[in-house]
C-alpha positions as CSV (number, residue, x, y, z in Angstrom):
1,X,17.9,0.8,4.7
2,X,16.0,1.8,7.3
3,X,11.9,2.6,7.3
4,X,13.4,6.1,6.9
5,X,15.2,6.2,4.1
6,X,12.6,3.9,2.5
7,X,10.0,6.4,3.0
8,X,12.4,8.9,1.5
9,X,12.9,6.8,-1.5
10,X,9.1,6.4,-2.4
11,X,8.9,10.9,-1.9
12,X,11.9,11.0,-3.9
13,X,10.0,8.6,-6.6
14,X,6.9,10.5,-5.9
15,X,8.7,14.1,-6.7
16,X,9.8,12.7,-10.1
17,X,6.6,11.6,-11.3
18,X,4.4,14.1,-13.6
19,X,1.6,12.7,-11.2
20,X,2.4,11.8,-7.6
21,X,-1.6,10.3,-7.9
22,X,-0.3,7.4,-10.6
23,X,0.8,4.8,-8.0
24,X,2.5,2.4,-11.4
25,X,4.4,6.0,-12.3
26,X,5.3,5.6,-8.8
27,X,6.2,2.4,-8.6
28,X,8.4,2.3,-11.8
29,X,10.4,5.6,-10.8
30,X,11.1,4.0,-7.3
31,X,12.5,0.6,-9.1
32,X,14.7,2.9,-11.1
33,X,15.8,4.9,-7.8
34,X,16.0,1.6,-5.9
35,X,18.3,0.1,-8.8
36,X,20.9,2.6,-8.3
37,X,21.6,1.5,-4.4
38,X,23.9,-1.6,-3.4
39,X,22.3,-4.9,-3.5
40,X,22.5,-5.2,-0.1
41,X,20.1,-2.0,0.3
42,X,17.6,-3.2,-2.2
43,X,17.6,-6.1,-0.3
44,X,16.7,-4.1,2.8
45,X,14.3,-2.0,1.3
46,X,12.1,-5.4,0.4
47,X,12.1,-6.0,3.9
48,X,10.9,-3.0,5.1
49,X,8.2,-3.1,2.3
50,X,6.9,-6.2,4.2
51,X,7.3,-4.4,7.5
52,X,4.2,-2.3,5.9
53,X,2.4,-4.3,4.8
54,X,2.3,-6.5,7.8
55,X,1.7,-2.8,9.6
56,X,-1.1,-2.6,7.4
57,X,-2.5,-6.2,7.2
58,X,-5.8,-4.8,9.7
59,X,-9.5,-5.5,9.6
60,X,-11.2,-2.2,9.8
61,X,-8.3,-1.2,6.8
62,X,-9.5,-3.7,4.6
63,X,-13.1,-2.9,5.3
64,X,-12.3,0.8,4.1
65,X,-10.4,-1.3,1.1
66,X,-13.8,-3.1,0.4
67,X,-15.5,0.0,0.6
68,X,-13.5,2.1,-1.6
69,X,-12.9,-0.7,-4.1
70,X,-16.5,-2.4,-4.1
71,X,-15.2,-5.5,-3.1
72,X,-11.5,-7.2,-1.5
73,X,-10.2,-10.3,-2.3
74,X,-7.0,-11.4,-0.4
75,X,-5.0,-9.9,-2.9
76,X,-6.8,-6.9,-3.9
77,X,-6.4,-6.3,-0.5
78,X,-2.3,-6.6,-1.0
79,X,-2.8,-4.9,-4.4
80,X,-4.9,-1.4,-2.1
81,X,-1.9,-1.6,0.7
82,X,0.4,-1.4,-2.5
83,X,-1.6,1.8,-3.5
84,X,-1.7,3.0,-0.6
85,X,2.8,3.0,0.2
86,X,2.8,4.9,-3.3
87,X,0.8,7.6,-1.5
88,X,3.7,8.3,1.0
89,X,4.2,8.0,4.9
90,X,1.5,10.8,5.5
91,X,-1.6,9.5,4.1
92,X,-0.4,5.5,4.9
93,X,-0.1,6.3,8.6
94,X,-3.1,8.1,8.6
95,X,-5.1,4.8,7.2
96,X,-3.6,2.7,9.1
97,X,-4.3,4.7,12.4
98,X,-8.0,5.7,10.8
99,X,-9.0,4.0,7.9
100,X,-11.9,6.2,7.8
101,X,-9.4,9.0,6.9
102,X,-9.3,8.1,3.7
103,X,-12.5,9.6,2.7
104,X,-10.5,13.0,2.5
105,X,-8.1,11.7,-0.1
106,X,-8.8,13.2,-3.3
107,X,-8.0,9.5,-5.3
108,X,-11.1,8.1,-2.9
109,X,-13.1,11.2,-3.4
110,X,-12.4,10.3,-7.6
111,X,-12.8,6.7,-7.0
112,X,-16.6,6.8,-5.6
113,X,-17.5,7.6,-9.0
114,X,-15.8,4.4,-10.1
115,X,-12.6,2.8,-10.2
116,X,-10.3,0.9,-8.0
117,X,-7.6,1.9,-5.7
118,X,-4.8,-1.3,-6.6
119,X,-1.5,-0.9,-7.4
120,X,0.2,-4.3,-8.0
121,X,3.3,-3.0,-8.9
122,X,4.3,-1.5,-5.9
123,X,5.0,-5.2,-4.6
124,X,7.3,-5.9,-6.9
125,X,9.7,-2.4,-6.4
126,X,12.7,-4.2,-4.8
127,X,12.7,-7.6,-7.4
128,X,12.2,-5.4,-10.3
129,X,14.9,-3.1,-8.5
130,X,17.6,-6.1,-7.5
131,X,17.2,-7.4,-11.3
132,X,18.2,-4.4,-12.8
133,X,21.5,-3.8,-10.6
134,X,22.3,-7.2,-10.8
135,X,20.9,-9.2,-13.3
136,X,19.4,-12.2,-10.9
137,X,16.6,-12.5,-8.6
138,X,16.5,-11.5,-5.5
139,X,18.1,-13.7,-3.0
140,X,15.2,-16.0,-1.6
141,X,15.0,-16.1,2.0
142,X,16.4,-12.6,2.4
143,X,13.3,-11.2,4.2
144,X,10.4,-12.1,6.1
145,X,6.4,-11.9,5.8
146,X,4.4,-11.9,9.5
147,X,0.8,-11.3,9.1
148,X,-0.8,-10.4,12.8
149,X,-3.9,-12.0,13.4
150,X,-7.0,-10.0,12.0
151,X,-8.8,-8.3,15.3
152,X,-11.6,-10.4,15.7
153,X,-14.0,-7.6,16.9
154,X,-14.4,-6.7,12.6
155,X,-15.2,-10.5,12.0
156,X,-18.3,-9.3,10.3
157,X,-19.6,-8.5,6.1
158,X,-18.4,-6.0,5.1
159,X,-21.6,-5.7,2.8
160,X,-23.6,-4.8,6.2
161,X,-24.5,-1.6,5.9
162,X,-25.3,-1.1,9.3
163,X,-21.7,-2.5,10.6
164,X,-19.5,-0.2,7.8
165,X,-22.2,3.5,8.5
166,X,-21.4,2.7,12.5
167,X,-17.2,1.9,11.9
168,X,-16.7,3.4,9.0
169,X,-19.0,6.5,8.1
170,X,-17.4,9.1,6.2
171,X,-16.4,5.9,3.7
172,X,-19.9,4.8,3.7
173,X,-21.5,8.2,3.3
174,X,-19.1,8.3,-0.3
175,X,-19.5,4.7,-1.1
């Protein structure tokens, strides 16, 4: 599976949803999707998951994560990236290009009146997915996590005000 056709497979889960905007509706409909490939291809689509997520594992993202979400932990901050697949190629390029962006997504415009942006399910699409073809686990060892080093230019609070309105200010006009 190639970052193509796992792109296609989260639209495809995204079309069969009643609400493209539920990130767990489209997490679920992309593990039963997933769970109808060969084991080899659910395989690679966990690969390619981490492919994103070390694509998105970037400072000023996780700043606009912060932001959005009042606060990021380590893994709130896998939990947003998660969210953030579900919403398709589009709007994750976008982010990850100008995290900024995001103020135009109508789930961020909805979430400065509360909420969080998290979807912890969208991590576990390809075990959930393997389990159900095959009844085990998904082979360990059968894909790789490598996290670039943060850019040391954002080493900074993200509760400065100052810092986010200068790097991030259409998020901090909402938030």
């Amino acid at each position: 599976m190639d970052i193509n056709r796992f792109w296609h497979l989260i639209d495809d889960a995204r079309a069969q949803v009643a609400d493209p905007a539920d990130a767990e509706a489209v997490a679920a409909q992309a593990v039963v999707i997933l769970a109808a490939q060969d084991p080899e291809e659910i395989v690679e689509a966990q690969q390619r998951f981490w492919d994103l997520m070390a694509a998105s594992y970037r400072a000023p993202l996780w700043a606009a994560a912060y932001q959005i979400n009042g606060g990021c932990s380590d893994d709130g901050f896998e939990y947003f990236r998660g969210w953030l697949i579900a919403q398709g190629r589009t709007v994750f390029e976008q982010a990850v290009g100008d995290p900024d962006s995001l103020a135009d997504h109508p789930a961020v415009l909805a979430a400065a009146d509360g909420g969080d942006l998290e979807c912890e399910d969208v991590l576990g699409i390809a075990w959930e997915a393997y389990k159900r073809a095959t009844g085990e686990e998904l082979p360990g060892g059968s894909f790789t996590i490598s996290y670039p080093a943060l850019d040391p230019d954002w080493r900074f609070c993200f509760d400065d005000p100052s810092e986010i309105a200068r790097r991030l200010p259409r998020l901090d006009a909402l938030f």
